[in-house]
N, C-alpha and C positions, 0 to 999 in steps of 0.2 A: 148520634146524640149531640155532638160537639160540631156541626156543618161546617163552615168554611174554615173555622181554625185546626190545627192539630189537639188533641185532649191535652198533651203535655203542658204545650203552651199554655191553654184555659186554667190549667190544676197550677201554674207556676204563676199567673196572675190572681190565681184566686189565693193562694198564700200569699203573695205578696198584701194585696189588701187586708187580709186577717194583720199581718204583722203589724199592721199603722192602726190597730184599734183603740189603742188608749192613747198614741201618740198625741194627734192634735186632729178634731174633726176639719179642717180643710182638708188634712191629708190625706182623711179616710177617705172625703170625697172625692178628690182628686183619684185615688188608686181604683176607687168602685169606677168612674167615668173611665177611666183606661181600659177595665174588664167590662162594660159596656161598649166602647166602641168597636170592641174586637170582632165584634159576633152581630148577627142578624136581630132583631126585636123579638122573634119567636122564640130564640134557640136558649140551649139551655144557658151558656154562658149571660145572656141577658137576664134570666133568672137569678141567676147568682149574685149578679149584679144588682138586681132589684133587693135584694135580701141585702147584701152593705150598705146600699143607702137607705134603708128604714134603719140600720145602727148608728148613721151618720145624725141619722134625725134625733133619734134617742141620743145623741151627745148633744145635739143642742135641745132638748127635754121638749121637743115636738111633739109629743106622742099621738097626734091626730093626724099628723104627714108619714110618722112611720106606720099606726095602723094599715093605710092607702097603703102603701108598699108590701108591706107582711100578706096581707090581700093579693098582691097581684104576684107577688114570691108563688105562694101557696097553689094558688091555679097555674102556674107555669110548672112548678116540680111536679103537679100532679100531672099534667097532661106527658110529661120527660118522665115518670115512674122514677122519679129520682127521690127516693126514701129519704137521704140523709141528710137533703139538703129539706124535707118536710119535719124530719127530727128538730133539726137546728131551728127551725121558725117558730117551734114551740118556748122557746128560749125569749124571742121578740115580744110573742105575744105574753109570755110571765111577768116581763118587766114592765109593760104597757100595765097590766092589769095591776102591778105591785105600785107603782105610780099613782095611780087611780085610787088605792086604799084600798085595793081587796087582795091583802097578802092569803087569804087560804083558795080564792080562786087560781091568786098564782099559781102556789106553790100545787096545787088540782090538776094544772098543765102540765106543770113539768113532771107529774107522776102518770101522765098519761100514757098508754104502750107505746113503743117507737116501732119504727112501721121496718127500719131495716133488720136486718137478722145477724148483723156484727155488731158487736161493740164501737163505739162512735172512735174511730182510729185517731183524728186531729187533737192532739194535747191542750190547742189553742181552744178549742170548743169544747172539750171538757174542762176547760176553767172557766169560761163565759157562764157554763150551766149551773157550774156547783157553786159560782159567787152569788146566781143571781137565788138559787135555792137556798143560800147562808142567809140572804139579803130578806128571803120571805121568813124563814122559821124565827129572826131576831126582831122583825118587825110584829109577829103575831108573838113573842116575849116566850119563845122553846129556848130557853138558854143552852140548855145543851146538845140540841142540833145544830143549832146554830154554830156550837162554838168547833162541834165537829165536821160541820159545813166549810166552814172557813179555815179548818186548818188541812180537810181535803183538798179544797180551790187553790193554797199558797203551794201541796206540793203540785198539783199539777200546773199551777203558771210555772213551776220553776224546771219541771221537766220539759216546759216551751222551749226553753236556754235562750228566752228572747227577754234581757232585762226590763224593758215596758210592762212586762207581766206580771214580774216577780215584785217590780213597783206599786201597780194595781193592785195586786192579793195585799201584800201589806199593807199599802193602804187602807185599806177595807178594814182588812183584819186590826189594825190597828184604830179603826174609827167605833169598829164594835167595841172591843174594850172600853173605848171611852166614854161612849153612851151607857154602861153597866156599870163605871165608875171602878172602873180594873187602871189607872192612868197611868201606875208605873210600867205596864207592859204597853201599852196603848201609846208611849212617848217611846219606849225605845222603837218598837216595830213602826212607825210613823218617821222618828228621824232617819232609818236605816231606808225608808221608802222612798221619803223625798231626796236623800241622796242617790237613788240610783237611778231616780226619774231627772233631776239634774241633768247626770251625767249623759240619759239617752235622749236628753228635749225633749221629753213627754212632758205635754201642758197638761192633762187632764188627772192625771196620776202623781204629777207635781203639786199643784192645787189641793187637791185632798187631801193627801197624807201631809203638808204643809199645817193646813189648818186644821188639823185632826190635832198634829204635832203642836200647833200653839192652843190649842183648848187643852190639851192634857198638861202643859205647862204650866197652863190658868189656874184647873181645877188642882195641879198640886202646890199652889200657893207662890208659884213663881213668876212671877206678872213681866220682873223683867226681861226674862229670858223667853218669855211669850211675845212679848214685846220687842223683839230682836227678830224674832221667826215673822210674825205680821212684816216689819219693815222689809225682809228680803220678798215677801209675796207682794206690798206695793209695787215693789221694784219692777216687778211684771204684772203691772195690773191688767194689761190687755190679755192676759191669758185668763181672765177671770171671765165664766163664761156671765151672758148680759141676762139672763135668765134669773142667773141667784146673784147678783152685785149686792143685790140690797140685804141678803142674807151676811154675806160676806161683811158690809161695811156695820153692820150690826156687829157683830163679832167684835169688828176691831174696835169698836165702841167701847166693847165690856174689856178688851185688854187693855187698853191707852189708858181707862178711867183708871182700872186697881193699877196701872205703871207709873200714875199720879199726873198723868196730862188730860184735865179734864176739858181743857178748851178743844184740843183733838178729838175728844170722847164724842161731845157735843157733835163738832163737825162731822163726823162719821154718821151720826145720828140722820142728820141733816142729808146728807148725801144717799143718804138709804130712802129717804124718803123721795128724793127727784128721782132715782135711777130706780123704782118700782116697777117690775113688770106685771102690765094690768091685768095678766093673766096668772100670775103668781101671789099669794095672799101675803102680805108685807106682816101684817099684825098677827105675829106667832107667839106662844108664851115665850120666846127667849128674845122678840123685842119687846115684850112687855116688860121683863122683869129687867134688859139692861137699860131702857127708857127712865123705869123707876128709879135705878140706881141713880143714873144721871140725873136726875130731879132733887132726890133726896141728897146729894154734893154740894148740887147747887141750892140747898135749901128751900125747894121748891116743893116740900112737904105735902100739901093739899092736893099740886097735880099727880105726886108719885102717887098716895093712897088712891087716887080717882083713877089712875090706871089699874092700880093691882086689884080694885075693884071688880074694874069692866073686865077682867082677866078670867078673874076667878068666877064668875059669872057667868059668864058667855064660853067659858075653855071649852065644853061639850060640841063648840063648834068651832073649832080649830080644824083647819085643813091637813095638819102633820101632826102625827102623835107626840104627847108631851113626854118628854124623858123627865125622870123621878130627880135630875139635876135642875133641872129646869125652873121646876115648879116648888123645888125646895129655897134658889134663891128667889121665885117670886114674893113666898111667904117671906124670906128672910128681911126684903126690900119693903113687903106693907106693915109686917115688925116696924121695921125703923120706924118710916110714915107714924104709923098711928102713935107710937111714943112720943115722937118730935109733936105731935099735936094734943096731946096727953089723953087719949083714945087708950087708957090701958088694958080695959076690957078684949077692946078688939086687936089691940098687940097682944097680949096672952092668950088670945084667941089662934093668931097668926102663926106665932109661937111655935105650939103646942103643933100645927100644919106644918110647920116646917121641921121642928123635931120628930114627926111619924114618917116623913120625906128622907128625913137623914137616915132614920135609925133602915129604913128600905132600901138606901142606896148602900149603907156598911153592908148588913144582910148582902145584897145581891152582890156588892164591890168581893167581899169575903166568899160566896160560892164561887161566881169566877175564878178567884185565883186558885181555890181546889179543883176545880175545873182544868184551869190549866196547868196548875201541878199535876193533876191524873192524867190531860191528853201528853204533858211533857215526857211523862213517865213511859207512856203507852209507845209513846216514836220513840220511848230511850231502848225499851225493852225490843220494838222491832227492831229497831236497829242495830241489835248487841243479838238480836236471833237472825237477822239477818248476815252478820258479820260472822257468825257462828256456823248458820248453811254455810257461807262463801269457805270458811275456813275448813272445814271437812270438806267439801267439796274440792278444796284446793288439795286437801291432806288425802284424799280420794283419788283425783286423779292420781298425784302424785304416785300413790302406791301402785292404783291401775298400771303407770308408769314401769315402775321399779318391778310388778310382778310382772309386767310386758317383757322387760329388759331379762327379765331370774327366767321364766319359761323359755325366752330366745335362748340363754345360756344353758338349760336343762335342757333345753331340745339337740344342742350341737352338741352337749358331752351327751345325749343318747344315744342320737350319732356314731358319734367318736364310738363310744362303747359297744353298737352296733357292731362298728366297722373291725373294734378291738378281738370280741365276740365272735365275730366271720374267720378273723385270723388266725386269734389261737384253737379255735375249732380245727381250722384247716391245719395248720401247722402241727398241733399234737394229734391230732387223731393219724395224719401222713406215720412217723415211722411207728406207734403203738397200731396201727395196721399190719404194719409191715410185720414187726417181730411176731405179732399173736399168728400169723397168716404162715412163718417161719415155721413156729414152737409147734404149730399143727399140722406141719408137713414132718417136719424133725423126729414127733413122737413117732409116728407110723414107720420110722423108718429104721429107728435105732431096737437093737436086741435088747431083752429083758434085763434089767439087772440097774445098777449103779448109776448112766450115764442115761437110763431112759429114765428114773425117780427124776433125776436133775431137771431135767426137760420139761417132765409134766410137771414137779415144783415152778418151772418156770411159766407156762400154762396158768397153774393158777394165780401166780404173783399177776400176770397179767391181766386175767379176770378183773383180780381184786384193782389194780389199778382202772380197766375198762370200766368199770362200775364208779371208782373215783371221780373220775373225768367224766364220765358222765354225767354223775349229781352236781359237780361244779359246773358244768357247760347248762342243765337244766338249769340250774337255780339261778345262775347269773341273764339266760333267757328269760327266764320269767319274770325276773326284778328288771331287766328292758324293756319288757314290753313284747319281745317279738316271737314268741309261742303264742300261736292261735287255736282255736279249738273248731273242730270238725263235726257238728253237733249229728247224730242221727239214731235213726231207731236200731235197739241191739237185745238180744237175748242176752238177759245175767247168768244163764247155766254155760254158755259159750265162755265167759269170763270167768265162770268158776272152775271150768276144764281147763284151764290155763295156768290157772293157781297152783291146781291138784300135780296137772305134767308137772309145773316148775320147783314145788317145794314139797311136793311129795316124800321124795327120796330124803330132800336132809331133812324132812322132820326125823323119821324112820331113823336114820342114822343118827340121830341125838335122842336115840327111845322117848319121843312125844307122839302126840295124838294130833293129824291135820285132821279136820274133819270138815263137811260142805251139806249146805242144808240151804236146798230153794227151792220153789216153785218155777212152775215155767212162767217166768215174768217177763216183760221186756220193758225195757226203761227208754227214756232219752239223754245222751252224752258220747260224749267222743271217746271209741272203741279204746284207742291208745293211750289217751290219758287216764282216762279212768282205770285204765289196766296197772297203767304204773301207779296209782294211788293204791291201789289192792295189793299190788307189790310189793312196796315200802314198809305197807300197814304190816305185811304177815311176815316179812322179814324182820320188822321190829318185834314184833310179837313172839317169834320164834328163838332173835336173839335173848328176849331177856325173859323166858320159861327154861326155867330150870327140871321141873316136871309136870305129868300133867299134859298140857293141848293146847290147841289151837282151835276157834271154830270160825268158821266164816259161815254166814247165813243173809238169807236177803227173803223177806217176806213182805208181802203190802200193808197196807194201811190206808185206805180210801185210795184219793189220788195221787199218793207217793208209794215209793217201792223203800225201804230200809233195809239197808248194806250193811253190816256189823261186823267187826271183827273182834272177837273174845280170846283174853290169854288167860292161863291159871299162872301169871306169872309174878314176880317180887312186888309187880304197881307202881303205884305214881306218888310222892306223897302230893299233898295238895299243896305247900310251898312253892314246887317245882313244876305244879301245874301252868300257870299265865306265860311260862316260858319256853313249853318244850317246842312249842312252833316256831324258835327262834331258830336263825342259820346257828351253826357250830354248836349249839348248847347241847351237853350230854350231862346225865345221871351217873354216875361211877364211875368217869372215865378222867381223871385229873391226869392222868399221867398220857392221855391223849394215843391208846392203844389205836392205831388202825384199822388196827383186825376189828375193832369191833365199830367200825365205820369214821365216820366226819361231821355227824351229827346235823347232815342237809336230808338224810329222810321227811322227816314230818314237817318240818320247812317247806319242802317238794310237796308234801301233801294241802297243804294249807291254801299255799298260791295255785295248785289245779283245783282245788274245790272251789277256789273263790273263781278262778279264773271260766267254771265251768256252771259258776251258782248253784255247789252241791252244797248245803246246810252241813257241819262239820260240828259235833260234838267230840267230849270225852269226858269219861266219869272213871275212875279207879278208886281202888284200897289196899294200902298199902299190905302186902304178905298173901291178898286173894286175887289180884289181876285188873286188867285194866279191857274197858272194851272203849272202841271207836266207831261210831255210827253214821252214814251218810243218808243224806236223804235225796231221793231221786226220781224225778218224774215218770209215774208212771205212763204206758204209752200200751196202744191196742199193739197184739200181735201184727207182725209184720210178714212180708213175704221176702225168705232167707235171700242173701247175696249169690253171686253163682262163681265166685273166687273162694270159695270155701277152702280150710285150710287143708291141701294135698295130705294123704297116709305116708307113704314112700320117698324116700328120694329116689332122682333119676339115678339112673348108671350111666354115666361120661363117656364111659371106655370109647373110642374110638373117635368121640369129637373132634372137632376143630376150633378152637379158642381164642378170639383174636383181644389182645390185651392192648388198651392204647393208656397210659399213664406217662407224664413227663417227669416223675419222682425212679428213678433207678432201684431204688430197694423196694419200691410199692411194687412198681412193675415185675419186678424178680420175685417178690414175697407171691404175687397172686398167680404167676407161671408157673412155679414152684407148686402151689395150692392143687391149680387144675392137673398137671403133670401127675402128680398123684394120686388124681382120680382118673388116670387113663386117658388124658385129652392132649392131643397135639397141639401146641400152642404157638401162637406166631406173637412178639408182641414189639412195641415201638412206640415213639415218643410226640409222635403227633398222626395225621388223619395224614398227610404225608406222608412220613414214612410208612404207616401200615399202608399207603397204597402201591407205595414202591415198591414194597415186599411181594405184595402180592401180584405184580408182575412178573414177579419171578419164582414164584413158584405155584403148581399145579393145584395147593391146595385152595381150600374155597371155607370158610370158615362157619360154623353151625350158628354162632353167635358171638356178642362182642361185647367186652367189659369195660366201660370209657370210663376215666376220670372228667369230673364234670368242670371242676378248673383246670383248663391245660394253659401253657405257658403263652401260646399266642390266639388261644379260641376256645370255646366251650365244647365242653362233649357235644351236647346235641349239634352245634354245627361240623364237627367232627363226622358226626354220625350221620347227619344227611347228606354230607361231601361221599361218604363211603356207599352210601345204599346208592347216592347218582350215580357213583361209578361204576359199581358192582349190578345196577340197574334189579335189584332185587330188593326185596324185603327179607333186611337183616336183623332178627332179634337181638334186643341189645337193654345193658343193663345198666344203667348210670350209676357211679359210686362217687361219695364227693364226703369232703371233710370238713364241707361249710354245711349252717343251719338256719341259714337266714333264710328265713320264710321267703323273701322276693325269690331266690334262688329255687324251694325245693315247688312254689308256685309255678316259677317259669317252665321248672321237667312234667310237674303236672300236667301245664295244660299241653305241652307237647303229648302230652299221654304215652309218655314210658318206665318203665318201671325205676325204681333207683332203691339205692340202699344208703346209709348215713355211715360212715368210716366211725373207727373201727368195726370191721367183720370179721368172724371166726368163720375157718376152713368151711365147718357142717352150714352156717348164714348162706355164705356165697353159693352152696351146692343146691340148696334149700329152693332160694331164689332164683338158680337157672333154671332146679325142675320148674318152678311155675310159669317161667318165661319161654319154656320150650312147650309147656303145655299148653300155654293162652295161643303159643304160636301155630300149632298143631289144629287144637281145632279153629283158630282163625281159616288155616285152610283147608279143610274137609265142609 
């Protein structure tokens, strides 16, 4: 598109030229001839350039030289598919036609579709557009398009950040005020214009807002200080384009007469009339009526009436539309006239025309300024809702920020607590291993009486603590984050046999009633959690029935299964309701008995239901019992597991047990354990030493018990160092005292069995039968 130049280049002279638009047309021309001779006459850069100089021409009010141009614009962007430079011509062509006296043809163009499919990107050309659209809707008298016209146009010159612009719009904008008889906004926005055109040497933006600035001076009664403004525009007459001189020295006519130099007035008059361009109509109502003034000073009575005559007469053919100021000092000047000739008829006549002229111009002077106290309001209001986004959005990130900064910090103490969680896991569960793994070697071993009660006291103090550590080690997992759930299809009579084994007996020994009531249902949820919510639930339920039962029951209901567990027990009052799912919170328990728990049961149930998305009620009365309800997807029968839970334990006797643990009282606690079930045991403190051992002696081991953190390696590597060596397939069982999901992940997918510490004696026996039995028929 761009042939022999780079695009950059053509797009960095074509702003260059936009920037000199109001400056001074030599300059414009100058900058289009430089984007003209860059480029070939066909290419598009010559285009572009034809399009600046029909603006060049429109600055000196050619409008027959810029048509030609806009014409030959038009068929070069069209053959270039160049959309935006066909958008912008319509801008040429409005002002040609607004020129001409057909503001609604204009303003017709520029509402015409734009042929590109962006929004016009150049700031510079959406100011051009929306001045010259202010310029049509105030010339066809839309007051308030216009006014909203014009105060679109000033902010887009000003986000040009090119002072010429911001000159121009005020300008403008300040000229319209004036013509609607708004002068005190129309003199501030007009002096603020010509000092900024001043300071950038814009001739053409100087000029205007200059003499805009000394007619609003005029028209507010201030002739001398209009008269000060005129003198600095003499000072540069050659900037006064030769097209309107003679509008210009009009003007200065009407200011020098009311600043009391009427022999200046005169001369101005005079020069207006040599410096006419024959193509411009000299005789407009505003040289009529300052002609007449000057007449009327000079006591020239007959000729001023004989103008405001031919004025008023003939106005319907004026080339420029009459402003309502205009035409009110015309009447006010053949007022005079006719008095001075004692014409009173037709001075009351006059009168009465310029009193309807006035009372039009208050009116209109008076909406304007509502006008611009409502647009002022309207940019006060964007502005204060803009400042307002900015400030939430600032108070937005800000937080964004600060809750960036709070989740980095809750993610590291997670962490931390992870890491704290892994420890004291490891750490307590190590010797309450050990001792329980003792107490159940011990009891078997000591004669009835006195010293074996001790023992099994000590058995159950252990429980009771295993059970502690446990709901402390759950519940601080689960308020971590790092218990996960194992979701799949399960039979609820499977879970309800588990119940029955586990609290059968104490219900029986507390004379209560457990009782189980299901269908063969099968649900979806994770086997083990959901067990231990079953658990908790009829443990609590059992604690606090004093007579009476327990019932657990599971029946459907469409597409849910309902899991319930009913007590005839003391109940809940409803005070204590919103709180029992709190950690520690207990019912009767001030004095903080242990025995009857820590009060992280139902706590534990809360966070597996949610963590499992089991729906969780509870309804009680106080003195009849309390039931707790889950609700649980129901799921089609399944085809059973084939790890189904063994009848029997194995019998040991004769094994071979190889125990690798780097804890000394672990390792003695679980050699101790198997010993007692008849198994020869070898044990040692890393996958080293057990192999050391085992070069020296004959035996060969049936299976092997590793701790999963050893001191310089993990079980499983442990364990594959042992099977390399042993060059067999060794059954083996992982035991570990951490809970960290990464950890019991990694034994998973090794795919071996493991247990979680603390284990009891019958645990460990439980899980070698199945390990010896997976092993069994692995090879058969």
């Amino acid at each position: 598109m761009f042939s022999s130049v780079a695009r950059s280049q053509i797009e960095a002279l074509d702003r260059a030229v936009w920037r000199t638009r109001f400056r001074d047309p030599l300059e414009l021309k100058q900058a289009a001839d430089a984007l003209a001779a860059s480029a070939p006459a066909d290419s598009l850069a010559a285009a572009l350039a034809s399009f600046h100089h029909a603006w060049h021409r429109l600055a000196l009010f050619d409008q027959t030289g810029a048509g030609e141009l806009h014409a030959q614009a038009l068929a070069a962007f069209e053959r270039h598919h160049y959309t935006p430079g066909i958008d912008r011509l319509r801008v040429v062509k409005a002002l040609i036609l607004l020129r001409a006296g057909d503001s609604g043809a204009a303003l017709a163009t520029l509402d015409e579709p734009t042929r590109s499919n962006e929004e016009e990107p150049l700031a510079e050309a959406r100011y051009v557009a929306l001045n010259i659209r202010a310029l049509c809707y105030g010339d066809l008298g839309d007051l308030d398009n216009a006014m909203r016209s014009f105060s679109a146009a000033l902010t887009a010159a000003r986000q040009t950040g090119i002072p010429v612009f911001a000159a121009n719009a005020l300008g403008n904008f300040g000229g319209f005020h004036a013509d609607i008889h708004n002068f005190e906004d129309a003199e501030q926005m007009c002096r603020e214009a010509f000092a900024l055109a001043d300071v950038a040497g814009a001739r053409a933006p100087w000029v205007t807002s200059g003499t805009n600035w000394m007619l609003s001076l005029f028209f507010l009664g201030r002739p001398a200080e209009a008269r000060d403004v005129a003198l600095q525009l003499l000072a540069r007459e050659a900037w006064l384009l030769p097209a309107k001189r003679s509008a210009y020295f009009t003007k200065f006519a009407a200011v020098f007469l009311h600043a009391g130099d009427l022999a200046e007035a005169a001369a101005f008059l005079d020069r207006a009339e040599v410096v006419a361009d024959p193509g411009v109509t000299l005789r407009t109502v505003e040289w009529y009526w300052v002609c007449a003034e000057v007449r009327n000073a000079q006591g020239r009575h007959a000729e001023a009436f004989e103008l405001c005559r031919q004025a008023i007469e003939s106005g319907s053919d004026f080339d420029q539309v009459s402003l309502p100021t205009d035409l009110m000092r015309l009447y006010n000047a053949a007022t005079q006239a006719a008095e001075a000739l004692g014409d009173f008829r037709s001075a009351l006549h006059f009168k009465k025309e310029a009193f309807a002229k006035y009372e039009l111009l208050v009116g209109q002077s008076a909406r304007a300024k509502r006008l611009a106290l409502q647009m002022e309001y309207e940019v006060q209001l964007a502005e204060w809702q803009r400042d307002e986004a900015l400030a939430e959005q600032h108070a937005a990130e800000e937080e964004r920020g600060r809750l960036a900064d709070l989740n980095r910090a809750l993610a590291a103490i997670n962490t931390d607590k992870s890491r704290f969680l892994a420890a004291a896991s490891h750490d307590l569960r190590q010797p309450v291993h050990a001792i329980g793994l003792f107490a159940d070697t011990l009891v078997e071993q000591v004669a009835a009486g006195q010293a074996r009660d001790m023992v099994t006291r000590i058995q159950q103090s252990m429980r009771t603590m295993n059970g502690m550590l446990s709901e402390l080690l759950d519940i601080s997992s689960l308020n971590a984050g790092i218990t996960h759930a194992a979701v799949t299809a399960m039979p609820v009579t499977d879970l309800l046999l588990h119940i029955d084994n586990e609290f059968g007996s104490v219900a029986r020994d507390r004379g209560l009633n457990l009782r189980l009531a299901a269908a063969d249902l099968w649900v979806q949820s994770d086997p083990a959690l959901l067990k231990r919510i079953l658990q908790n639930l009829v443990a609590n339920a059992l604690a606090y029935t004093k007579q009476g039962g327990v019932l657990v029951s599971a029946r459907g209901r469409g597409e849910m299964v309902l899991l319930e567990v009913w007590d005839t027990g003391i109940g809940i009052d409803a005070t204590h309701l919103p709180r029992i799912f709190d950690e520690f919170y207990q019912i009767g328990n001030t004095s903080r008995d242990r025995r009857k728990g820590m009060g992280l049961g139902l706590a534990i149930v809360r966070r597996l239901a949610d963590l499992l998305a089991h729906p969780l009620e509870v309804s009680s009365r106080p003195g009849k019992g309390t039931r707790f309800r889950l609700q649980l997807p129901r799921v089609a029968m399944a085809s059973l597991p084939e790890n189904r839970p063994i009848a029997s334990l194995a019998d040991l006797t004769g094994k071979v047990a190889l125990i690798i643990d780097d804890e000394p009282d672990v390792r003695d606690s679980m050699a101790a354990a198997f010993a007692a079930r008849g198994c020869s045991v070898i044990v040692a403190g890393s996958a080293a030493a057990a192999l050391a051992q085992l070069e020296d002696v004959t035996l060969r081991p049936d299976f092997a018990v590793i701790d999963y953190r050893l001191e310089s390696e993990t079980g499983l590597v442990a364990l594959s160092a042992l099977r390399a060596r042993l060059e067999t397939w060794l059954p083996a069982l992982i035991v570990t005292g951490d809970t960290l999901a990464t950890d019991l992940t990694q034994i998973d997918a090794a795919g071996e069995a493991w247990l979680i510490k603390p284990v009891s004696a019958d645990a460990l026996q439980l899980a070698v039968t199945r390990l010896l039995s997976a092993s069994s028929a692995a090879a058969s």
